[in-house]
N, C-alpha and C positions, 0 to 999 in steps of 0.2 A: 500512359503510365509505365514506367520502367520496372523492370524486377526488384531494384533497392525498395520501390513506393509499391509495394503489395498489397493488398487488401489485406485487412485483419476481419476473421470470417471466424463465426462460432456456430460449425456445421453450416448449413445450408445458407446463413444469413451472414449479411453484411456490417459490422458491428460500423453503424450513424452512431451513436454515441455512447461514450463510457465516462463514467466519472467515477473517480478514486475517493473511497469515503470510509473513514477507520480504517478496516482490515478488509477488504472486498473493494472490486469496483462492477457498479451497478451498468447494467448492461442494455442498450436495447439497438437491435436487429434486424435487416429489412433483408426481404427475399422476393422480387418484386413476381418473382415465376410461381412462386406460391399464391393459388386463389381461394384457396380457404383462411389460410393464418400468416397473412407476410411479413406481421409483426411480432418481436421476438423480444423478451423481458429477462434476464437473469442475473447470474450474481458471476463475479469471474474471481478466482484468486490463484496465485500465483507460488504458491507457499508448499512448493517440492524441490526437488534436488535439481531441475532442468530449469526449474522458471519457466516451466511451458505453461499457458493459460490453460486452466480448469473451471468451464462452464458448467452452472450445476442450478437448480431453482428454476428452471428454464417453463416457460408456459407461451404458448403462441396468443396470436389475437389477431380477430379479424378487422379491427380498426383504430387507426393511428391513435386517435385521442385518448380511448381506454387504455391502451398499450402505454401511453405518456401518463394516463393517471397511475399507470399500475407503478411505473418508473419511477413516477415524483416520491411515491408510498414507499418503494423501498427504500430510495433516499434518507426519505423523512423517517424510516424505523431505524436508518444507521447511524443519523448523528441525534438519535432518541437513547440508543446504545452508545455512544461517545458520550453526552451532558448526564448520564448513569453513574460510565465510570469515573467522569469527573467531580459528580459531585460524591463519591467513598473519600477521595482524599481531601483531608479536614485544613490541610495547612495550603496557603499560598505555594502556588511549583514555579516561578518566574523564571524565563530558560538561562541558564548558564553561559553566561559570556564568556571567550576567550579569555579577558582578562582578568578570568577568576581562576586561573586555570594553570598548573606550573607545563611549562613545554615539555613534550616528550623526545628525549634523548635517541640520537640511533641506537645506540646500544644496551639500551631499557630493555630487561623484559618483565615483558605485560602482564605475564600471569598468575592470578592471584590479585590482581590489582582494578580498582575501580577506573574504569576512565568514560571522557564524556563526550559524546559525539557531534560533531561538529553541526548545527542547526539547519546548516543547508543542504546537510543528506538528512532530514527528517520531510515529511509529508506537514504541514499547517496544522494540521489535528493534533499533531504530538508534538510541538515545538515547547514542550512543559520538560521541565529536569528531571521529571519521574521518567521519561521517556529518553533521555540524553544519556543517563547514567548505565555505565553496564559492566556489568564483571566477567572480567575475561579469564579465561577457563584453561587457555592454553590453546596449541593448534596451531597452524596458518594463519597469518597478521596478527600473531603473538608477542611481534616484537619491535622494537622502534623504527626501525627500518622501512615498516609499512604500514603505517601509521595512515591509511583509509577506512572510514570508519566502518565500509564492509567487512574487512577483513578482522575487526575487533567485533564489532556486534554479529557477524555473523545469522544475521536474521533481515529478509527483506522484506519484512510486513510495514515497517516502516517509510521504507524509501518511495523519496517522491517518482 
């Protein structure tokens, strides 16, 4: 394994798998030098100024399968919490196409202004217009010129 291909490690454990669900990705952890708990279950999010992962809900376990039911459970509480917030919104959200969409200019500025983000920096979860839409404040990718929809929405809870 080369330095580019590092381990992705939450503390002591080996993060075997994550998967991205809503606003969290669900986590679980092997530590194979651990003989009590080698198995590791948490919540990870990413949503500070560095983008450095932030492991937190964390609970050991001393056998895989329990450790995978605890996994599936968190899963299954987070898109219990996505079919929540989608069912508050009363109207159809069908995502916004390009060519619904007037081009943005280089020399636009954004702020003040609604624009809508391109579907393929969205996460599957949120590929709805409630999600695409976002009013830009001013700042950094305020202006046509950078027209990435990081630098417009400025929020990566969404990104895939």
């Amino acid at each position: 394994m080369t330095m580019e291909q590092e381990k992705r490690m939450a503390g002591d454990y080996e993060v075997y798998q994550a998967l991205p669900i809503g606003r969290v990705e669900v986590v679980l952890g092997i530590d194979i030098t651990n003989t009590e708990k080698p198995y590791l279950v948490c919540y990870c999010s990413q949503n500070n100024l560095f983008g450095i992962d932030q492991y937190y809900g964390a609970e050991g376990y001393e056998d895989y399968l329990v450790a995978m039911q605890e996994f599936t459970k968190l899963l299954q509480w987070e898109i219990e919490k996505l079919q929540t917030e989608r069912a508050t919104i009363t109207e159809p959200m069908p995502p916004i196409q390009p060519d619904q969409c007037l081009p943005i200019k280089s020399d636009d500025d954004l702020g003040g202004r609604i624009v809508v983000t391109r579907l393929d920096w969205l996460r599957p979860e949120f590929r709805t217009a409630d999600h695409q839409l976002i009013w830009v404040t001013g700042g950094f990718g305020a202006s046509g010129e950078l027209t990435w929809a990081g630098g417009l929405c400025g929020n990566p809870l969404f990104r895939r």
